[in-house]
N, C-alpha and C positions, 0 to 999 in steps of 0.2 A: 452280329456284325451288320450295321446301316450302312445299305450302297446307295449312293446319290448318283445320278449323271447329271453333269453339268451344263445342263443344254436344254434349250423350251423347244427344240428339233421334231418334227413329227417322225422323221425319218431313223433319225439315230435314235427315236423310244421304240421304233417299233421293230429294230434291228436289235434292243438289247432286249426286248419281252422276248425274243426266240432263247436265250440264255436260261431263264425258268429261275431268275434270280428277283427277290421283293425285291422293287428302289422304286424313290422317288426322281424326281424332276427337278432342278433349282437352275434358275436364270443366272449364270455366274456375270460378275460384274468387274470388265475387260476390256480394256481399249484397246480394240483391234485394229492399230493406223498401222500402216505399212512403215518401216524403219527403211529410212533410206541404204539404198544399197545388200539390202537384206535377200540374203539366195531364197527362193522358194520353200525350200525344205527344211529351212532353219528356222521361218516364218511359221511354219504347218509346226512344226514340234514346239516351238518357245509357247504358238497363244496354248496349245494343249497344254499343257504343263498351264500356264498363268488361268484357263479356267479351271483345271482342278484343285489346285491351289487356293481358288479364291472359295470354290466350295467348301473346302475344307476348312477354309479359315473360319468359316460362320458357322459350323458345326456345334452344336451344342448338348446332343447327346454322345457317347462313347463306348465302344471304338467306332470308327467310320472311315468309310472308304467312298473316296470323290475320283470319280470318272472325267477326264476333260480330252477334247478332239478339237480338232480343225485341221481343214482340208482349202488345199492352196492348187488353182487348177491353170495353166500353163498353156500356151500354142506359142510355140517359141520363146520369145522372149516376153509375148503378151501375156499378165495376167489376165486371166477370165474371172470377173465378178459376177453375183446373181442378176440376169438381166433386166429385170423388173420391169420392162413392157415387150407387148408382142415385137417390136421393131427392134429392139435391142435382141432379143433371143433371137430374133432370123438373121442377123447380121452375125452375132458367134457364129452360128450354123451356116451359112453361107463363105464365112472365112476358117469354118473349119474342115470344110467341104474336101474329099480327098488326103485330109493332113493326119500327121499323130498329133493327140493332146498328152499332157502328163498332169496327173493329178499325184501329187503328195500329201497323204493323211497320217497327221497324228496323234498318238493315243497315248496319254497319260493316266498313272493312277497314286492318288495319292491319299497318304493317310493321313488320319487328325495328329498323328504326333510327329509330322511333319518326313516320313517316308516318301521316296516318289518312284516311280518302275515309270517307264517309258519306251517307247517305237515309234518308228516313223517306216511307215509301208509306200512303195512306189507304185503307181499302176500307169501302163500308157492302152488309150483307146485309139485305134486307127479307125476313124470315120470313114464309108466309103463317099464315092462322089454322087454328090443331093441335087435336084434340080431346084427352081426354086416351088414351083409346086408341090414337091415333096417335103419342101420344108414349113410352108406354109400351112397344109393341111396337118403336118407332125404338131407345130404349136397351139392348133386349135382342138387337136383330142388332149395332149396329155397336161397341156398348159405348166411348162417349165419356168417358169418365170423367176421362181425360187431356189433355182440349181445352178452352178457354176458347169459352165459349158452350153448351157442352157438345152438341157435334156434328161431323163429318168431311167437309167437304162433298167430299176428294177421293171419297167413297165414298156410302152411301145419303144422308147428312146433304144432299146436291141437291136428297134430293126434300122437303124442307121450308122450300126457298125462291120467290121471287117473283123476285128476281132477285139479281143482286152487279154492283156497280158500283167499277169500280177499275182505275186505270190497268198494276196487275202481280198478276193475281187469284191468284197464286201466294204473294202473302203475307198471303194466309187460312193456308195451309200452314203460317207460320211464319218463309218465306224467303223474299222476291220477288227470283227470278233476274231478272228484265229489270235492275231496278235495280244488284243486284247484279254483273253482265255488265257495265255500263259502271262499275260502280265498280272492276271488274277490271281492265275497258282501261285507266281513269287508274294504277292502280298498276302498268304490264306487262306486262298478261295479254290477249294478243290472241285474243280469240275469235272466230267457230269455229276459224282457226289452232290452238289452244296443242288445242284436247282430242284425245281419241284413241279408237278406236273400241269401245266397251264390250263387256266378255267376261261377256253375260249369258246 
């Protein structure tokens, strides 16, 4: 069985090599414009599904199973995008200063003969209150620029929480493997059975 993830993500490749499953990598091809009116979480489960989908659809050897995620990250009513400069990441973090965020991650899996298993995992982060010095020196070690919320919490981004509440805290990452792992079982993929022992 061919696992693809559908995603050029550093983050969700190196959250799916902990699995101990072969896959490759594929850029899926998705246009992720926001649908007007469209809730959060509806948004996090549709592009999932439409990246796995699209993996699957260019599939050309068989059977095959296509991994798709996205992850939609929230401070009220504001969406958070990746901030892409140092001024855009201090200003999430400085308006997220004291608040909860919610992040909605989902995870699609779909097969070449047109199968789909799917979840949508909730997580909320309560940031405690940042000075801006502490948020300033936080952008220049971990350099978030890439992350919605604009921070890492696999790495120092920890220490500017209160806590994280969430039943698969791994889809802060991007990927929640728990859910993922039993949307594996439903399509075949018996874990721990099917992985094999990583050549790190």
């Amino acid at each position: 069985m061919e696992i693809v993830l559908a995603s050029t993500s550093p983050y969700r490749r190196n959250l799916m090599r902990r699995l101990g499953l072969p896959f490759q990598c594929v850029a899926p091809e998705v246009d992720e414009h926001v649908e007007s009116g469209e809730e959060p979480e509806l948004r996090a489960i549709r592009l999932a599904r439409l990246k796995a989908q699209s993996a699957a659809s260019t599939r050309l050897s068989s059977p095959s199973l296509c991994i798709g995620s996205d992850q939609v990250a929230c401070l009220g009513d504001r969406l958070l995008r990746k901030p892409g400069t140092d001024e855009r990441a201090a200003e999430q973090l400085a308006a997220a200063s004291g608040n909860l965020l919610k992040f909605w991650t989902g995870v699609c899996v779909a097969s070449d003969s047109g199968a789909l298993w799917s979840r949508l995992v909730a997580c909320e982060v309560q940031i405690r209150e940042l000075s801006s010095a502490e948020i300033e020196h936080y952008i220049a070690i971990d350099r978030p620029l890439d992350c919605a919320g604009s921070f890492k919490w696999e790495a120092l981004g920890i220490s500017l929480f209160e806590f994280v509440r969430s039943p698969d805290p791994t889809a802060l990452e991007g990927l929640p493997l728990i859910a993922l792992c039993d949307l594996l079982r439903q399509a075949g993929v018996s874990l721990p059975s099917a992985a094999q022992a990583r050549q790190d």
